[in-house]
LOPASE-164100 format. One record per residue (C-alpha): z negated, y, x; residue number from 1. Coordinates in nm, 4 decimals. Layout:
+----------+----------+----------+-----+
|        Z |        Y |        X |   k |
+----------+----------+----------+-----+
|        Z |        Y |        X | NUM |
...
+----------+----------+----------+-----+
***
This chain:
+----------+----------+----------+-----+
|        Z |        Y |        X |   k |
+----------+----------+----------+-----+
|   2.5396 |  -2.9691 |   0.2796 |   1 |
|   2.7152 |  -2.7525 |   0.5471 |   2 |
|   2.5674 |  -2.7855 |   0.9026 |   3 |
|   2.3475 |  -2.4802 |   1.0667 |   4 |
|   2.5356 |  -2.2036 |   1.1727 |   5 |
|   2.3562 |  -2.2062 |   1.5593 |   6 |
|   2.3319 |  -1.8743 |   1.6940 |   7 |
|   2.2226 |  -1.7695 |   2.0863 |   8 |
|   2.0196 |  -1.4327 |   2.0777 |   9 |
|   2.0127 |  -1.2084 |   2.3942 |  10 |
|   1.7066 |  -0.9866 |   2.3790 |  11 |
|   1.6280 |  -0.8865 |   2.7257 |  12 |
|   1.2273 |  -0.8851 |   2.6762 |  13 |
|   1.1177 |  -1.0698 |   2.3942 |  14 |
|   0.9825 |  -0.8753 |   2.2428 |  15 |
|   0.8145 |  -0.5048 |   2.3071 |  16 |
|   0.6428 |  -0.2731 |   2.0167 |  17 |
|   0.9412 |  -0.0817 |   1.9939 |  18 |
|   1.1670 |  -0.3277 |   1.8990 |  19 |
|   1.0255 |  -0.5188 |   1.5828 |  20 |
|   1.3543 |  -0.4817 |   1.3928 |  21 |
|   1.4550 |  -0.7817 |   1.5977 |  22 |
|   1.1455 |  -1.0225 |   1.5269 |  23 |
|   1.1931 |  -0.8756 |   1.1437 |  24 |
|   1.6253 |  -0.9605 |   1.1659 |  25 |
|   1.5164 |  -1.2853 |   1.2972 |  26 |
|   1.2894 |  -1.4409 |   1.0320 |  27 |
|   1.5042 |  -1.2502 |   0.7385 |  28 |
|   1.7886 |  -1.4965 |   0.8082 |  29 |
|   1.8727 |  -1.7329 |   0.5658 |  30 |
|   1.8359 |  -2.1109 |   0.6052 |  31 |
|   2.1934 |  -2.1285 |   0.7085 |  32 |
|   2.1271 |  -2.0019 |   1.0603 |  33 |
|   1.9004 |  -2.1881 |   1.3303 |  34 |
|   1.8437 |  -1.8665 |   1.6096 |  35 |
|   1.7672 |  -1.9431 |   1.9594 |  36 |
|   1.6227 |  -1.6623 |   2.1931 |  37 |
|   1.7265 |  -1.6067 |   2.5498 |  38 |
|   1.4815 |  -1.3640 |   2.7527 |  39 |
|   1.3737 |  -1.2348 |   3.0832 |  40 |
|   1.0351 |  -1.2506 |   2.9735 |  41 |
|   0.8032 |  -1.3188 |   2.6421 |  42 |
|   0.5669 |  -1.0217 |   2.5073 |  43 |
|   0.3140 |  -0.9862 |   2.2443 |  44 |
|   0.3581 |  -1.3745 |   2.1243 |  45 |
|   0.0567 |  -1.3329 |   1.9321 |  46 |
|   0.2020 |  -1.0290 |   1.7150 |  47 |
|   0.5342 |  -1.1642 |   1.6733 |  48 |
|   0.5349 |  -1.5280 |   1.6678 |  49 |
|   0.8364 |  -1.7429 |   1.7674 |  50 |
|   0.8927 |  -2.0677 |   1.9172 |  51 |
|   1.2156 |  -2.1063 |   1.9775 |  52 |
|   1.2887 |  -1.8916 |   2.2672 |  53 |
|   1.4429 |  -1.9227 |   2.6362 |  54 |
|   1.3466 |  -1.7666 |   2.9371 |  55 |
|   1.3000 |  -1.8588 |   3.3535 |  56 |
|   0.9719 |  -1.9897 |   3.4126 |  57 |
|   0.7392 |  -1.7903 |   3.6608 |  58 |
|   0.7641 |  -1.4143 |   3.7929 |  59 |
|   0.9773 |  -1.4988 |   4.0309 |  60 |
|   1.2701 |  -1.6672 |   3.8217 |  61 |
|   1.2243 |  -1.3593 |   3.5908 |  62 |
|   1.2730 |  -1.1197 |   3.8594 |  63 |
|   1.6011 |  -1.3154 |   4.0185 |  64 |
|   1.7198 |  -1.3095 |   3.6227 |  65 |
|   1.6612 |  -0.9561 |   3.6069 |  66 |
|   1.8707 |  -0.8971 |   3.9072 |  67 |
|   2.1911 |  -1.1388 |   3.9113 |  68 |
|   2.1914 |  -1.1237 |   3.5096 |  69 |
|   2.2298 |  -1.5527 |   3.4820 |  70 |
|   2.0147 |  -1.8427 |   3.4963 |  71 |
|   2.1600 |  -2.1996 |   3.5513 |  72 |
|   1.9380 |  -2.3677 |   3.3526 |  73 |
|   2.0996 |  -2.1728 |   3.0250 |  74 |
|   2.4015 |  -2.3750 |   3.1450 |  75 |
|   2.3010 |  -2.6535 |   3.0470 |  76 |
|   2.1021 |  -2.5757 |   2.6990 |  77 |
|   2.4711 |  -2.4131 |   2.5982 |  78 |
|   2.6140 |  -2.7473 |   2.7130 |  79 |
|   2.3455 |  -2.9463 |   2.4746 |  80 |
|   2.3068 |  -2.6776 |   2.1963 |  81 |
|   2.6839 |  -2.6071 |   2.1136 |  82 |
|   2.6686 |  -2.2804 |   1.9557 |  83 |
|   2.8498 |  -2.0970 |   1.6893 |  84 |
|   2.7754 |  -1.7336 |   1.8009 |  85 |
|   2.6290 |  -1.5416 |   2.0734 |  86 |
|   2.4016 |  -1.2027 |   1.9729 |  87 |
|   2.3519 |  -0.9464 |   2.1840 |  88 |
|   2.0718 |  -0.6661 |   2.0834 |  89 |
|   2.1587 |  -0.3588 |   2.3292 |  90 |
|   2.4544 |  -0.2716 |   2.5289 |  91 |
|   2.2393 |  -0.3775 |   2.8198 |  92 |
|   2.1663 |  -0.7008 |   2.6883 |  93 |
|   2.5242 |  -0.8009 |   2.6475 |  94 |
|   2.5348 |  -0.7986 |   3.0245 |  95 |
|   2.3190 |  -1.1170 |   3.0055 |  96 |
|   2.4837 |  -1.2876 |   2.7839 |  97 |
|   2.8141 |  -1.2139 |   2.8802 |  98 |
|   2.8656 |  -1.5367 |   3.1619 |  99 |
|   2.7629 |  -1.7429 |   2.8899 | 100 |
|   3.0458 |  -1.5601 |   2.6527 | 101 |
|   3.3265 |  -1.6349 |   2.9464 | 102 |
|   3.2433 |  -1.9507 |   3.0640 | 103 |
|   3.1649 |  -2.1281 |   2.6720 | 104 |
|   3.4129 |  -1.9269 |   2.4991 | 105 |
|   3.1838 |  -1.8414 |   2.2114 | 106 |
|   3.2455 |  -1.5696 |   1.9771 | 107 |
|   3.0031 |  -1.2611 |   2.0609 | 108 |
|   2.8492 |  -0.9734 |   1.8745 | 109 |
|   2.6883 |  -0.6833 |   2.0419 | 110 |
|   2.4536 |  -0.4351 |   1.8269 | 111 |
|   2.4702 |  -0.1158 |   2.0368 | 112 |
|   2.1163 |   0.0998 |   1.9238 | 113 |
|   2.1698 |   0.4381 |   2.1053 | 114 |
|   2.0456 |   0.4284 |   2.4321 | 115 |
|   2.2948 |   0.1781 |   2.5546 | 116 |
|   2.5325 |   0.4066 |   2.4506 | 117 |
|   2.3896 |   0.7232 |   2.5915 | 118 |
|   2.3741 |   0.5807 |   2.8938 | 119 |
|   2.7872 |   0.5357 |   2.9175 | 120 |
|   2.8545 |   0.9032 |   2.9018 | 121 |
|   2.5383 |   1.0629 |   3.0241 | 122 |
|   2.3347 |   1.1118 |   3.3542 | 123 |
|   2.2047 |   0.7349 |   3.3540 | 124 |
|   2.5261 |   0.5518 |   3.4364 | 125 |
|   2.4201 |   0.7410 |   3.8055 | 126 |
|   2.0786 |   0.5420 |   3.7838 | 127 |
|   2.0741 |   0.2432 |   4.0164 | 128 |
|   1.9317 |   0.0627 |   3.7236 | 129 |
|   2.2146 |   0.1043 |   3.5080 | 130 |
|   2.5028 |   0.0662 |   3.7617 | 131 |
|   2.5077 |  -0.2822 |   3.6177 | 132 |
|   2.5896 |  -0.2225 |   3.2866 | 133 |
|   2.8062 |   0.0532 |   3.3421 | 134 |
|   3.0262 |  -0.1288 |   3.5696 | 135 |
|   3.0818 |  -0.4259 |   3.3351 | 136 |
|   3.1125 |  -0.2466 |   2.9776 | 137 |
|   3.4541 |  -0.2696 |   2.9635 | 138 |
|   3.4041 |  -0.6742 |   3.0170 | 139 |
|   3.2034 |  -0.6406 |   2.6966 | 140 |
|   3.3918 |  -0.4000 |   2.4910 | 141 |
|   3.7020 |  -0.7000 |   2.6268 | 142 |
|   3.4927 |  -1.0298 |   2.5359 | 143 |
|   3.3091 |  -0.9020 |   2.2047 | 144 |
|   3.4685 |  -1.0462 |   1.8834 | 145 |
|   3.2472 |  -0.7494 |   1.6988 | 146 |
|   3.0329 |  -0.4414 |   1.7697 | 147 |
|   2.7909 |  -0.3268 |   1.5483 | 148 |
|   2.6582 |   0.0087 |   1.5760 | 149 |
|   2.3566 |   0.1457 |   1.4022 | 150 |
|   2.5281 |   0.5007 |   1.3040 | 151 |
|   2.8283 |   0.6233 |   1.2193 | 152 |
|   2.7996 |   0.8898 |   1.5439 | 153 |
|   2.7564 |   0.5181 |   1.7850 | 154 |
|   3.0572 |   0.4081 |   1.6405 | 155 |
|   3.2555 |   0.6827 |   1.7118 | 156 |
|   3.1023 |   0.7163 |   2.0300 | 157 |
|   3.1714 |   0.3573 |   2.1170 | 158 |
|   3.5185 |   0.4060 |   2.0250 | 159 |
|   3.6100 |   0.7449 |   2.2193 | 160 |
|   3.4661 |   0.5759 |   2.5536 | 161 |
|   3.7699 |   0.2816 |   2.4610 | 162 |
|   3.5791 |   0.0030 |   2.2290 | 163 |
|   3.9023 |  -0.1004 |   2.0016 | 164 |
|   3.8275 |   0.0665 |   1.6616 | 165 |
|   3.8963 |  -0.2609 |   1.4870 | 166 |
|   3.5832 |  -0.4074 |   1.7161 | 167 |
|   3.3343 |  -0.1707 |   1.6038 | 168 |
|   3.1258 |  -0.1778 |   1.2227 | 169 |
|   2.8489 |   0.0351 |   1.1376 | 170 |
|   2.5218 |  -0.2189 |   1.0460 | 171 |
|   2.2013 |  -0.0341 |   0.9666 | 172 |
|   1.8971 |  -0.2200 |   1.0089 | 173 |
|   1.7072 |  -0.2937 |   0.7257 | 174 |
|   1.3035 |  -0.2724 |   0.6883 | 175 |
|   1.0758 |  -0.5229 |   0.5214 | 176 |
|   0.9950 |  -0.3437 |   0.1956 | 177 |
|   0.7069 |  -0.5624 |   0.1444 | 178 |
|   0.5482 |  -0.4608 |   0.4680 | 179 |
|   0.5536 |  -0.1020 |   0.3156 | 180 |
|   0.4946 |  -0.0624 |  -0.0130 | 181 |
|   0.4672 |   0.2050 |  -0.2318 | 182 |
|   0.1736 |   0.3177 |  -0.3168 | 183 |
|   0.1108 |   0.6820 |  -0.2738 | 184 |
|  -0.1258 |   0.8758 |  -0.4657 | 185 |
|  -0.1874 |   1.2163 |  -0.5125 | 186 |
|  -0.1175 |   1.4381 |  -0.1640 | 187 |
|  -0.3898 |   1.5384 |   0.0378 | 188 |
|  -0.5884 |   1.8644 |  -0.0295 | 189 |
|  -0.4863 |   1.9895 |   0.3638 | 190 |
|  -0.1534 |   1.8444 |   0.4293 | 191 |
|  -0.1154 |   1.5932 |   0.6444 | 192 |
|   0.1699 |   1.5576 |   0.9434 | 193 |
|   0.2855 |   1.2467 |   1.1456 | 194 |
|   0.4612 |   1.1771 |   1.4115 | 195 |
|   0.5435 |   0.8152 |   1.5381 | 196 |
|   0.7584 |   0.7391 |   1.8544 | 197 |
|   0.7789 |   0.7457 |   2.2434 | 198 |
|   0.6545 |   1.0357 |   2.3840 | 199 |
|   0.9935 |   1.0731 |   2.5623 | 200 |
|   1.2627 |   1.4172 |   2.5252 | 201 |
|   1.4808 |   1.2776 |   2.3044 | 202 |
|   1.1567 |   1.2299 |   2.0076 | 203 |
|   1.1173 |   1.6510 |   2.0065 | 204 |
|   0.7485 |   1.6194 |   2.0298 | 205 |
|   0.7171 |   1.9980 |   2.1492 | 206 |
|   0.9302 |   2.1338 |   1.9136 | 207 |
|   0.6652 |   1.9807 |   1.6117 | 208 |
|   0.4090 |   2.1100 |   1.8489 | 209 |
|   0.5146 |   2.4952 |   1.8492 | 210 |
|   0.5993 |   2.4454 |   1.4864 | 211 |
|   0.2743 |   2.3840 |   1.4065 | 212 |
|   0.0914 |   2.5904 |   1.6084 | 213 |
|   0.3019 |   2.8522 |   1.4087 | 214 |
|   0.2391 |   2.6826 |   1.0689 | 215 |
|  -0.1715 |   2.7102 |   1.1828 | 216 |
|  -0.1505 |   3.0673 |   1.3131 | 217 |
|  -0.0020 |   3.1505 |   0.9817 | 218 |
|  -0.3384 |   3.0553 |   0.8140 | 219 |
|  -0.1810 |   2.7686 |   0.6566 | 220 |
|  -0.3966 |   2.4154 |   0.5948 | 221 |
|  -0.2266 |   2.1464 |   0.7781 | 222 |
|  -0.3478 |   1.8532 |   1.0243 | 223 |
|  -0.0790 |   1.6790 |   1.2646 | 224 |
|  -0.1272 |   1.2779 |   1.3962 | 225 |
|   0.0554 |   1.1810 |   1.6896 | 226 |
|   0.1340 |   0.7670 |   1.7749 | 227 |
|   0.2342 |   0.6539 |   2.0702 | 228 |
|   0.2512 |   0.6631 |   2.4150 | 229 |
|   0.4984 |   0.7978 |   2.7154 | 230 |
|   0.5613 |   1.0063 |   2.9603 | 231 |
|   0.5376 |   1.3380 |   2.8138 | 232 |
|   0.2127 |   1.2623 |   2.6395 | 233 |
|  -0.0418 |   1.4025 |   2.8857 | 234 |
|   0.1843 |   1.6981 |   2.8719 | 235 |
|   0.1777 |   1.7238 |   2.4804 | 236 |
|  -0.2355 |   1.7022 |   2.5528 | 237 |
|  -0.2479 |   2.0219 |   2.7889 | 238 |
|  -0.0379 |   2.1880 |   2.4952 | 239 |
|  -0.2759 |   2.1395 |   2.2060 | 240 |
|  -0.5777 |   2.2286 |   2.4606 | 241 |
|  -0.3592 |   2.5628 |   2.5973 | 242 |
|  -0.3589 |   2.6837 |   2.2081 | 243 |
|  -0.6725 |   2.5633 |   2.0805 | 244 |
|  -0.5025 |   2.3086 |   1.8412 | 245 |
|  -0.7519 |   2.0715 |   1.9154 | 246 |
|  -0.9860 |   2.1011 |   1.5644 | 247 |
|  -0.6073 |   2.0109 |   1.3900 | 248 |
|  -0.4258 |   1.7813 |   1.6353 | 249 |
|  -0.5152 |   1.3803 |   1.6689 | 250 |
|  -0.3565 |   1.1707 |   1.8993 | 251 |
|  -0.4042 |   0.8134 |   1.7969 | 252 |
|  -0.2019 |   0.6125 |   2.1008 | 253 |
|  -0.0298 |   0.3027 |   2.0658 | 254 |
|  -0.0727 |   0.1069 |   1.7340 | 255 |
|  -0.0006 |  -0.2180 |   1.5949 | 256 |
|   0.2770 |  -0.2113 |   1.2816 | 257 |
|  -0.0267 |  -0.3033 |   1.0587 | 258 |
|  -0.1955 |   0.0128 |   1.1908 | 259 |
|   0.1056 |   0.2085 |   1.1837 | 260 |
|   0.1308 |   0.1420 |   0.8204 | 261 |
|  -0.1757 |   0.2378 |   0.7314 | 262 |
|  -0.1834 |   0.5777 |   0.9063 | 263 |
|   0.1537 |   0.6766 |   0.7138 | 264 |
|  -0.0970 |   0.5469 |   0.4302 | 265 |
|  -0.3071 |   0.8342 |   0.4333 | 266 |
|  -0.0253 |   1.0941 |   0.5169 | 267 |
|   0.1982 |   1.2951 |   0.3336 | 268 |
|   0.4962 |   1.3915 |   0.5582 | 269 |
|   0.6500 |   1.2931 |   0.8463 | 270 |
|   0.8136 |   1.4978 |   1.0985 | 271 |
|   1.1407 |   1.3613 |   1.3175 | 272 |
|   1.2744 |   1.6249 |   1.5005 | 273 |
|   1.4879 |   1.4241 |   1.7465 | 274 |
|   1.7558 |   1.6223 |   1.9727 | 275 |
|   1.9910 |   1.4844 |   2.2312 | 276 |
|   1.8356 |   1.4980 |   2.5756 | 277 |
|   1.9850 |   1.5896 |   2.9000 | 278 |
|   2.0604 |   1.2555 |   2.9858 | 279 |
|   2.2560 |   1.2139 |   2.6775 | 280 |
|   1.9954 |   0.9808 |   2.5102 | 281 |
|   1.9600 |   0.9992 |   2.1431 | 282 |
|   1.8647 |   0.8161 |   1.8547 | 283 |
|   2.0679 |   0.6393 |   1.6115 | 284 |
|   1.9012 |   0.4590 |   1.2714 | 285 |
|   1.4790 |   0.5807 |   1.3452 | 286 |
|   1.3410 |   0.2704 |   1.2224 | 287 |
|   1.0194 |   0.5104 |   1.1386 | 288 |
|   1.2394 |   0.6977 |   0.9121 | 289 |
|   1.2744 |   0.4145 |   0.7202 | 290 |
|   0.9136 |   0.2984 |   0.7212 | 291 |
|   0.7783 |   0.6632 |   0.6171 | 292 |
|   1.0453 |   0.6717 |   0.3228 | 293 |
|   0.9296 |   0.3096 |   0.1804 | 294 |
|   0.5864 |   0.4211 |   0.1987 | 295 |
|   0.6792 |   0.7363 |  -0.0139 | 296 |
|   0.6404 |   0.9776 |   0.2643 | 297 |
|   0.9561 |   1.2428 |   0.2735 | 298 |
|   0.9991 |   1.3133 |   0.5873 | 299 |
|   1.1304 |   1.6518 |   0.7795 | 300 |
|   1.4120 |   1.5283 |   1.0386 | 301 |
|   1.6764 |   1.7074 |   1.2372 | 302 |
|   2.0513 |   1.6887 |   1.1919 | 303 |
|   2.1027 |   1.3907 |   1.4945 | 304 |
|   2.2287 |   1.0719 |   1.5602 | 305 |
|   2.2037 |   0.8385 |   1.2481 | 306 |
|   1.8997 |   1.0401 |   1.0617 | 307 |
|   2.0972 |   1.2454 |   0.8043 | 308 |
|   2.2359 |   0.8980 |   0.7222 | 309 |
|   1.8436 |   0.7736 |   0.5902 | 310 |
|   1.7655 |   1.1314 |   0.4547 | 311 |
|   1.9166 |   1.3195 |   0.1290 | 312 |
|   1.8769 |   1.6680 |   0.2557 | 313 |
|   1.6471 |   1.8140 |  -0.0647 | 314 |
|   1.6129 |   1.4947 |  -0.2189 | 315 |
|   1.4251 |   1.2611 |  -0.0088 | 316 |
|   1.3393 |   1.5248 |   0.2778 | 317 |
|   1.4702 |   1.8150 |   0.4913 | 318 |
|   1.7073 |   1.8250 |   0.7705 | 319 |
|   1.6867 |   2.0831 |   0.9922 | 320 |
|   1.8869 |   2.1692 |   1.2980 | 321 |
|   1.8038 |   2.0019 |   1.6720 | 322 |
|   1.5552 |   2.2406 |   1.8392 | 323 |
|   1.5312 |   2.5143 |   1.5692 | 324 |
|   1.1866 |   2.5554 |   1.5532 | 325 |
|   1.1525 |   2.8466 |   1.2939 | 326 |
|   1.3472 |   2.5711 |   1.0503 | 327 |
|   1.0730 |   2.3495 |   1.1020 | 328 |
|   0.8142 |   2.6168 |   1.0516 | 329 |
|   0.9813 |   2.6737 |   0.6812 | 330 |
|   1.0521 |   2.3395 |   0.5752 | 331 |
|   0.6728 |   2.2620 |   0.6846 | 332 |
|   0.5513 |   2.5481 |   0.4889 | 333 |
|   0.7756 |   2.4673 |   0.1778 | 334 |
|   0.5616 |   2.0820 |   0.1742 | 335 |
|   0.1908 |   2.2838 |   0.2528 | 336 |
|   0.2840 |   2.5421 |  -0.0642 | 337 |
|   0.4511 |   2.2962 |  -0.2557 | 338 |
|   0.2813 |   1.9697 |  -0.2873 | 339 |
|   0.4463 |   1.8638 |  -0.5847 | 340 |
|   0.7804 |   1.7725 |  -0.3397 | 341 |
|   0.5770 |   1.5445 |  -0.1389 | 342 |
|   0.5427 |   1.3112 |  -0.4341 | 343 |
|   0.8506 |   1.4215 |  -0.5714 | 344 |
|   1.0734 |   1.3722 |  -0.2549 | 345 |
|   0.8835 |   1.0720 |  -0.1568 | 346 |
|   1.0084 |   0.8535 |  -0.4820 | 347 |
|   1.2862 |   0.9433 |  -0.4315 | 348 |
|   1.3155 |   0.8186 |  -0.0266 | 349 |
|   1.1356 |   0.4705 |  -0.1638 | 350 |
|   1.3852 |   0.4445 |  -0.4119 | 351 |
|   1.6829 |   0.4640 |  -0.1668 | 352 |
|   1.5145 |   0.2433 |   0.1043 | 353 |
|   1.5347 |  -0.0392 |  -0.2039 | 354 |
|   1.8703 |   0.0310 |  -0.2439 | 355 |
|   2.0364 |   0.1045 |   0.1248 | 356 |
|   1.8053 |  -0.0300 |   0.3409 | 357 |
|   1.6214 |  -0.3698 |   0.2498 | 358 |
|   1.5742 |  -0.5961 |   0.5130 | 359 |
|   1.7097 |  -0.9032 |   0.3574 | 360 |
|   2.0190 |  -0.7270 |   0.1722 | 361 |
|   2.0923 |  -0.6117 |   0.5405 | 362 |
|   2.0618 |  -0.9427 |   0.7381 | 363 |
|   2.2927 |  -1.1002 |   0.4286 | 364 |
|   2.5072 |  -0.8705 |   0.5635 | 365 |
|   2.4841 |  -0.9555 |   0.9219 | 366 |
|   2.5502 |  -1.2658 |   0.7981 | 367 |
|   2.8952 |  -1.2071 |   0.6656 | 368 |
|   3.0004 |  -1.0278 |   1.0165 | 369 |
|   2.8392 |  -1.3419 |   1.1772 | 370 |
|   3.1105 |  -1.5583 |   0.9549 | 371 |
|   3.3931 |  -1.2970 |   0.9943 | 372 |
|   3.3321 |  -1.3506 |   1.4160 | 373 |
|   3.2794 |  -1.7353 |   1.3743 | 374 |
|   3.5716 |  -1.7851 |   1.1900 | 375 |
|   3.8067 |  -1.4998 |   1.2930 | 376 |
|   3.8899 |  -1.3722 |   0.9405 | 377 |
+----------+----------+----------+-----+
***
């Protein structure tokens, strides 16, 4: 029987809300791989429970990690542990990891999620916070053996800002089919919206908002859930109270994944209108899309990033241009008059998530980069 394949994970907080793809990737890995975590700090243990993790001890050593990007005492667990890979999740996670990379010599793969990127070639890279990583990308474009991106747009990104094309592989994350199942039943007599993510520009939570005001003022029969939290949020409140949307509009706040999956449950459509924001950021692979589609849920999303990559335009949901509101008033409209698509589109969407996107199809494909880096072929 072959020896572990031991593999050193960078995730700079371990682990937010927003980043459960990692916890999922993590436990979907076959028993040929033993994963270690290195972290500045550990969140919601009780929600995504993991024992084998890293990290400075006290606020103090978290804060010094945070700010020289190396801890000594990781020296000497690489010494003891000998691994066969390094994994960075984020561009600006790689910066952690990447002393570790020079000084051990050990093959390293970077997953760059859209952000990270966006911050390269937008408005960020002037942020004191990101002077960092924007100094010392090139180091990690040099020292990575691979880098995955999560759309094809990252990867071409990556490559035009002078990542070697033969670095650079598309890997979609997959989603945990069993988590959502299918089980939709008939759509609801007044059709019922959702939206799920930050409320941050990039998300296009005011374009849904003046859609449906429209779609309301148009006599039509429609309710629209919000979940999450963020900085726009108090913003998107003043909105709905400004035009008397508040008999149709819910905002839930932030949810657990079980109670995520139950709200897209009891709705028929969700709406993903993401646009590229000032600052360049932008999605790449919405996780949510994925999550809605298993659950049978089409979903209305905009022509960005990695979305038109999880959505057949007319099959499993619409695609409308960023920031064209009137498009989202129709394609709204077309779901409210025509509830046959919902269940129509939304088989369709669970039947591609079985066959593009499973979880465990995708980390067996991780895998095989994880082997190609280890092994150089």
């Amino acid at each position: 029987m072959l020896p572990k394949r031991k593999v050193a994970l960078f995730s700079t907080s371990f682990l937010p809300y927003s980043q459960t793809f990692i916890h999922d990737e993590i436990r979907a890995h076959s028993d040929s791989y033993e994963i270690s975590v290195f972290c500045k700090d550990r969140q919601n243990e009780d929600k995504f429970p993991f024992d084998n993790y890293y990290k400075p001890k006290g606020k103090l050593a978290e804060k010094i990690y945070q700010n020289i990007a190396y801890w000594p005492r990781f020296d000497k667990i690489f010494r003891k542990q000998n691994f066969d890979l390094i994994h960075a999740h984020f561009g600006t996670g790689a910066v952690y990891a990447l002393p570790y990379v020079k000084k051990f010599n050990i093959p390293f793969v970077v997953t760059f999620h859209g952000n990270d990127v966006a911050a390269l070639i937008g408005t960020q890279k002037f942020q004191t916070n990101r002077w960092r990583y924007y100094f010392k990308h090139k180091q990690i474009f040099k020292h990575s053996t691979l880098m995955l991106a999560a759309s094809e747009e990252l990867k071409a990104l990556l490559i035009e800002l002078g990542a070697p094309a033969y670095k650079v592989h598309v890997y979609r994350l997959g989603i945990d089919l069993t988590n959502f199942s299918y089980s939709k039943s008939a759509p609801n007599k007044v059709t019922e919206f959702i939206m799920v993510g930050r409320f941050t520009p990039k998300k296009g939570h005011f374009y849904t908002l003046k859609a449906f005001k429209e779609v309301i003022e148009q006599g039509k029969k429609a309710r629209l859930s919000f979940i999450g939290s963020g900085e726009l949020l108090e913003e998107a409140k003043e909105f709905v109270a400004d035009n008397s949307l508040g008999d149709y509009v819910d905002f839930q706040g932030i949810l657990s994944p079980e109670e995520v999956e139950r709200s897209l449950e009891k709705a028929d459509v969700l709406i993903a209108p993401s646009v590229i924001a000032l600052d360049q950021d932008r999605e790449s692979g919405l996780i949510v899309v994925k999550e809605a589609s298993s659950k049978g849920l089409p979903v209305i999303g905009t022509w960005h990033g990695g979305i038109h990559e999880i959505i057949d335009d007319r099959k499993t949901g619409f695609l409308v241009p960023e920031r064209n509101i009137p498009a989202l008033v129709e394609k709204m409209i077309t779901f409210i008059d025509k509830p046959e698509l919902i269940s129509e589109f939304g088989k369709a969407g669970r039947k591609k998530m079985e066959e593009e996107y499973d979880l465990f199809k995708q980390v067996g494909e991780l895998e095989q980069l994880y082997e190609k880096a280890i092994t150089g072929s």
